[in-house]
N, C-alpha and C positions, 0 to 999 in steps of 0.2 A: 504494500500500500504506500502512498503517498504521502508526504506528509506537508501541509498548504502551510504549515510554521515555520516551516525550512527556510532559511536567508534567502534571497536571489543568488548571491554570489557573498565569499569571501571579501570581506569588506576590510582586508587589512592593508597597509602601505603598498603603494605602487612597489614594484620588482623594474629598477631604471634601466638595468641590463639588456631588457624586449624594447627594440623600438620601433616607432608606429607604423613603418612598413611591415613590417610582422602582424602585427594588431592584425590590418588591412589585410594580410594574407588570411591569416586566422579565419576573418572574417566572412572572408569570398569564400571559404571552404566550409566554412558553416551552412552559407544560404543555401550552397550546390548540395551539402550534405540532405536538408530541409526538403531541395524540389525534388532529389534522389528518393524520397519518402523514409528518410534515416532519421528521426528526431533526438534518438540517443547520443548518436554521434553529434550530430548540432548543440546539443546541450554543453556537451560537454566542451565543445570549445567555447562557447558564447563564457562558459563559466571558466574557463581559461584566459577570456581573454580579462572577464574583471575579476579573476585573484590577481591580474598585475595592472590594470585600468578600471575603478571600480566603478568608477560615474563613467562608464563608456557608454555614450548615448545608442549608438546603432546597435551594442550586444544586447543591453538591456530589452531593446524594443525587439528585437529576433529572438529572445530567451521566453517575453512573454509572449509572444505569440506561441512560441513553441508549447509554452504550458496551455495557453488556450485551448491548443487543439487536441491537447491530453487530456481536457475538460478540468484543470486544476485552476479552476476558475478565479480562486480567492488569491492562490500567489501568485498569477498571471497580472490582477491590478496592482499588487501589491509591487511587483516589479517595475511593468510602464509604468505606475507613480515615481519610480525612482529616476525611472526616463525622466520623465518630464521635469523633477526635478534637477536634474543634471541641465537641464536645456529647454528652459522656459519657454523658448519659442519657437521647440519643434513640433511642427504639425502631423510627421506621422505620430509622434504619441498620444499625442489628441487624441486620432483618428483607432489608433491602437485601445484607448483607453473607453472610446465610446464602443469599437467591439464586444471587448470584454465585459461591460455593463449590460449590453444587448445580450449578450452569452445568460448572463444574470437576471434577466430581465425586466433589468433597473433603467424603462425605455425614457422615461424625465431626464433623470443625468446621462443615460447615453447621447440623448438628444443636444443635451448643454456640451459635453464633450466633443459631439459630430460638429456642434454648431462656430466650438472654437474654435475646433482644425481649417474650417472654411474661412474664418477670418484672418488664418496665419497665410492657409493658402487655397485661393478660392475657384482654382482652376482642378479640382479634385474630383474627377466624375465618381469615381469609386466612394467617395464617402458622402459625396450628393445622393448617392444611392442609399447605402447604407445609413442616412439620415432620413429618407423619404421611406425606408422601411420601422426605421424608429418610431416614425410619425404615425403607420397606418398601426402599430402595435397599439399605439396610446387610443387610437380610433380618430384621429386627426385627419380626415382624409384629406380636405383643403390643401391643410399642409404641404404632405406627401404628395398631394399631385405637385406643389408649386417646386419641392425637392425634385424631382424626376424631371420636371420641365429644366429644368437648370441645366440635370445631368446630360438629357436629350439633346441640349446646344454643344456639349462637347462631346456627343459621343450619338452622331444621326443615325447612325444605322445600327443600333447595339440593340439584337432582337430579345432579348431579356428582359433588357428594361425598361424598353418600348409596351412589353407584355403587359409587365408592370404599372407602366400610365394608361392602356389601354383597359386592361381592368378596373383601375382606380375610376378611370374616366367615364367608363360604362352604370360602375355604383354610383357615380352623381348624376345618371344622366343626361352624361353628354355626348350622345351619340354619334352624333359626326366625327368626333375629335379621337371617341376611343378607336372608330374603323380606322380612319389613318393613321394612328399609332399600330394597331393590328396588323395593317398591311404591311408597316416595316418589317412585323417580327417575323412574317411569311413572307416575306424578301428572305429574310437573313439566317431564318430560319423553319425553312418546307416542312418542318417533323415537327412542329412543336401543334401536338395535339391540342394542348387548351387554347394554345391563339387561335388555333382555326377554326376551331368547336361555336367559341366565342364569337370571333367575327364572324362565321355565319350566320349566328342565331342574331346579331345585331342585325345585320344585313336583311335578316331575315323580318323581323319586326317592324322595320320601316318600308314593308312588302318589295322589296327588293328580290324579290325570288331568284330571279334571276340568275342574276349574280349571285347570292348567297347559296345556289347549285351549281355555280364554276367553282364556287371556292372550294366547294366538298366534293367534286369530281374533278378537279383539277389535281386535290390531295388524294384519294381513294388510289388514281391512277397514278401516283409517281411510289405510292409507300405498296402498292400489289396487296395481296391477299394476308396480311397483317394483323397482329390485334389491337395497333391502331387504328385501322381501317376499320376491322369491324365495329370498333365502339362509335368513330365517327360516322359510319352509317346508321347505326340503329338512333345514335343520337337525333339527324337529321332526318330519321322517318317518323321520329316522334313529335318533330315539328311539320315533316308533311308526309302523313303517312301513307299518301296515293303517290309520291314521288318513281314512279315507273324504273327508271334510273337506277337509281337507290336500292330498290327489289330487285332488281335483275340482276347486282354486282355483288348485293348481299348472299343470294342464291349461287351463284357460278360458285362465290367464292367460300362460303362458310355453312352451305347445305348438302347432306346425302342425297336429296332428293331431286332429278334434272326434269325440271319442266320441259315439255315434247317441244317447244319453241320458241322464241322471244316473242315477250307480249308485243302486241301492236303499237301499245302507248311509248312502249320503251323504245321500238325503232322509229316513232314517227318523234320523240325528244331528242333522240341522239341525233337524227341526219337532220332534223330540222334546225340545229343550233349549231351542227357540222359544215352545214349546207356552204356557206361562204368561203370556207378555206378548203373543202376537201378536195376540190384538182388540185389545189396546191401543194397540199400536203400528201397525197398520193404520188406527187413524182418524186420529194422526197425521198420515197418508201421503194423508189423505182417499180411501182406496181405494173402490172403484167398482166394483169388476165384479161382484157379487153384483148390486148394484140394477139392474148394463145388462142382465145375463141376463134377472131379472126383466120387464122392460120390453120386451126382444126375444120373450121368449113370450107376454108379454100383447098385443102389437101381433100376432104371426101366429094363436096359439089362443084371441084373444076371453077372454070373461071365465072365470074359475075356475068349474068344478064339482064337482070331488071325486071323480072319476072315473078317475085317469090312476096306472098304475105308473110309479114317479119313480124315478131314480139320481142319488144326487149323487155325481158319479164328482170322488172328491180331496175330499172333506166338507170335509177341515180339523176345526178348532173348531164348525161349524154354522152361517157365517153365511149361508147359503145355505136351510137348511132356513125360517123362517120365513118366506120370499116363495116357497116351492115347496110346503109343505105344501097350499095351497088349493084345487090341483091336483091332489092324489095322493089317492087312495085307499091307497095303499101307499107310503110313502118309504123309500126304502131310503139309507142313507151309506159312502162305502166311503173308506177312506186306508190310506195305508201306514206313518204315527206312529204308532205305539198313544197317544203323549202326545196325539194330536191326538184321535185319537179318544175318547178318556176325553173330554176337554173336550167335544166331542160328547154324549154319553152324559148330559152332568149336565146340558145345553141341555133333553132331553127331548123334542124335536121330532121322533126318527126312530122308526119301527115297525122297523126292523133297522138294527144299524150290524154292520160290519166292518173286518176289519184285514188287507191284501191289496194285492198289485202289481196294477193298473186292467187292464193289459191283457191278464193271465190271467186273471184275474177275470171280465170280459165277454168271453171265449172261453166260459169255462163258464158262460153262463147266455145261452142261443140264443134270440132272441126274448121276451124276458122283461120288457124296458118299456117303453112306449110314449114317454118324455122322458127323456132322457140331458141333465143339465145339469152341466158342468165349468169353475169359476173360476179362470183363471189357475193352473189345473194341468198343462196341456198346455208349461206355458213350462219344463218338465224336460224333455220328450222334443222332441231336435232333427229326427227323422224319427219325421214323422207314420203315413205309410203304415200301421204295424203296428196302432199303439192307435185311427186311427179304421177301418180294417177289422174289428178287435174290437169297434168300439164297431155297425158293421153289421149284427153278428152277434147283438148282443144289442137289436137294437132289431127291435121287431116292424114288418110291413109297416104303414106312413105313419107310424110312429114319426120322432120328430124327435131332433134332439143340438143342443145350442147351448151355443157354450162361445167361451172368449175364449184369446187368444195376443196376445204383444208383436210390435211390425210391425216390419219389418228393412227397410231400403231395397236395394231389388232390384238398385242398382247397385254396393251396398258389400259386398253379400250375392249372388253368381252364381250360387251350389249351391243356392239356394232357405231356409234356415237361416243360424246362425250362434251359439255358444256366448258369449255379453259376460260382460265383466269382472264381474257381477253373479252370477255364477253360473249364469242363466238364460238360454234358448235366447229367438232370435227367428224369427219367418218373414218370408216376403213375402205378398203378396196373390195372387200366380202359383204359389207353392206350395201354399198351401193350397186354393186352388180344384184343383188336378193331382192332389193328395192324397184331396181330398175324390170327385172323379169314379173314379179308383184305385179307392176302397174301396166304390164303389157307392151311392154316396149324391149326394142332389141338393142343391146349393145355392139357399136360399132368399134369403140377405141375408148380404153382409157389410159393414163399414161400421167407419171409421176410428174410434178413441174414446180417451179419455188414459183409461187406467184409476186410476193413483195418480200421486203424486207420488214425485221419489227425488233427494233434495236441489234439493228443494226447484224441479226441472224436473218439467215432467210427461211421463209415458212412455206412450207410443202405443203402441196396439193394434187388434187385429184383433174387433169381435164379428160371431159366424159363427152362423147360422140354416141349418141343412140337414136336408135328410128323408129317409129308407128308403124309396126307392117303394112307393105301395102293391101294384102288383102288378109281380111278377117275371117275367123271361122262361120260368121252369116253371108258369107259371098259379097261384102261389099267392095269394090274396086278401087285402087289409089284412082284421085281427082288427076287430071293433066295440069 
């Protein structure tokens, strides 16, 4: 045990033989000893160096920190008091001496303490700080915000203590002031769960929805399948619990159970708020499955005539329609964004666009085109069966479909699917041929391919060439 009676240091006549270059070494080897996480060792020089400099102001104030943080609370002031006595008017023992009080939580005279050191030396974010935390102990919040404001002029982007005022500023509320303080600390600091928790729910409260779902989908997807993710989601479903989003990321990522396919609400929030950047942000990704489709119908149908009713079942934006139009006599675009499909719309490339769930859509329209082409829109529906039976339905006899999906390894994936941490479904190559024979349609090719990049790995897939027999077992004939 300790014993808090104990001297600081032998307090008998300087030893003149050491001199103060030595100290000074002594010294440096102490602090290094200190950030080494060696306190023993630091001790004992600190106390070496005042059996030969008793009133050594810098050992003194390194001795008691050292016992601070040994929790010997009572000879820790009793030390820096000796600081300060040695040296009236240094401000780290001030600063040292209101720790040690807060340690105690003696927050009055910490605060008289914090409040000298700033009069000796007023450029001190550190004890700006540690005095706005003294303030919010006493229940001063005033204060302590006006302490943290001080500190924020010397230190803008310090995501801690930004948090700090943002909080403070929130209990008074003052809501505008706490978000921009929030936002720093999610500048400076992307993981700090409470500030984003918090700015949201501000954001949230001044119906700022919006925004206050970038801020929680902005985090969800930099920290991945987390158990700060999940607290931050379930937190944000308890302020909007139809949040589509929110349940769909919840689900992929922290549920046994995989819904058959992404709700509707959830891909018409994601591409709708996508909608602006996403060619942009696709060639980033060097994305690819628009050009394999192309290439897979130009290897099986020969060249373009101008002849062919087209769907582009999932349009998107339209990067599809300029390598399909050469082929159609008719293009038709269909999504479930209305944002995507506007972007669509101002491309100019379709003779009909619509705005429509894909596989009611091709229930009602029986026979109606002879090339169903789908990019990397099948990667929302984990079971196929439904959408490419509909897609059977609306393709005329020797009509073809060729569309893409992400490959799943059949040994990691048993049920044929599987919902990833991406949001998006994968399959296997035994399910989609099962599915494809299911819905009556013949496989022509399918054939491994990376379709994008997604940090910067590439992501496999499936590109899939299949046909509508031409003739049926009721004797019906392919159309010309």
């Amino acid at each position: 045990m300790h014993d808090d009676n104990e001297p600081p240091a032998q307090l008998g006549p300087a030893v003149p033989a050491v001199s103060a270059a030595t100290l000074g070494v002594w010294l440096i080897q102490a602090r290094d000893w200190q950030r080494q996480g060696n306190p023993g060792e630091a001790q004992a020089l600190c106390r070496r160096i005042l059996t030969v400099q008793p009133r050594h102001t810098e050992a003194l104030n390194l001795l008691g920190m050292l016992l601070l943080q040994q929790g010997r609370l009572a000879l820790a002031e009793q030390t820096i008091r000796q600081a300060i006595q040695s040296a009236l008017g240094d401000a780290t023992a001030y600063a040292n001496l209101g720790a040690t009080l807060a340690a105690q939580r003696r927050h009055e005279a910490a605060v008289a303490a914090f409040s000298h050191a700033l009069r000796l030396r007023a450029d001190d974010a550190d004890v700006q700080i540690q005095l706005g935390d003294a303030y919010r102990e006493l229940g001063q919040l005033a204060e302590a915000v006006m302490a943290w404001r001080q500190a924020s002029l010397l230190r803008p982007a310090d995501p801690d203590l930004h948090y700090r005022l943002g909080l403070a500023l929130a209990e008074q509320g003052q809501a505008e002031e706490a978000i921009a303080a929030l936002e720093i600390t999610r500048q400076g600091n992307p993981n700090h769960l409470q500030a984003i928790t918090l700015l949201a729910t501000l954001l949230h409260r001044q119906g700022r929805i919006i925004d206050a779902g970038q801020v929680v989908g902005s985090a969800i997807l930099d920290w991945g399948a987390t158990a700060a993710a999940e607290t931050l989601l379930r937190d944000w479903l308890m302020l909007t619990p139809d949040d589509p989003v929110a349940q769909h990321f919840l689900t992929a990522w922290f549920s046994q159970d995989i819904p058959p396919r992404a709700a509707d609400a959830y891909v018409i929030r994601l591409f709708d708020q996508y909608a602006d950047q996403f060619d942009e942000d696709l060639q980033g990704l060097q994305y690819r499955a628009p050009e394999l489709i192309a290439e897979a119908i130009a290897a099986t149908l020969g060249p373009p005539d101008g002849t062919l009713e087209i769907l582009d079942a999932g349009c998107g934006t339209g990067l599809c329609a300029p390598l399909l139009w050469p082929y159609a006599c008719h293009l038709t675009g269909v999504d479930l964004s209305p944002g995507m499909v506007d972007k669509a719309r101002q491309r100019g490339d379709y003779d009909d666009l619509a705005v429509a769930e894909l596989t009611a859509f091709l229930v009602e329209r029986p026979a109606a085109y002879d090339l169903i082409a789908s990019a990397d829109t099948l990667v929302y529906f984990g079971e196929l069966g439904p959408v490419l039976t509909a897609a059977a339905v609306a393709l005329r006899p020797g009509g073809w479909l060729a569309f893409t999906v992400e490959a799943a390894d059949a040994e990691v994936t048993p049920d044929g699917f599987c919902l990833n941490r991406s949001g998006r479904y994968s399959h296997t190559a035994d399910y989609v041929r099962q599915m494809l024979t299911l819905a009556g349609l013949t496989l022509a090719t399918l054939d491994r391919v990376t379709l994008r990049l997604e940090y910067d790995q590439p992501v496999a897939g499936w590109l899939v060439m299949a046909a509508r027999p031409a003739t049926h077992p009721d004797g019906e004939q392919a159309m010309p």
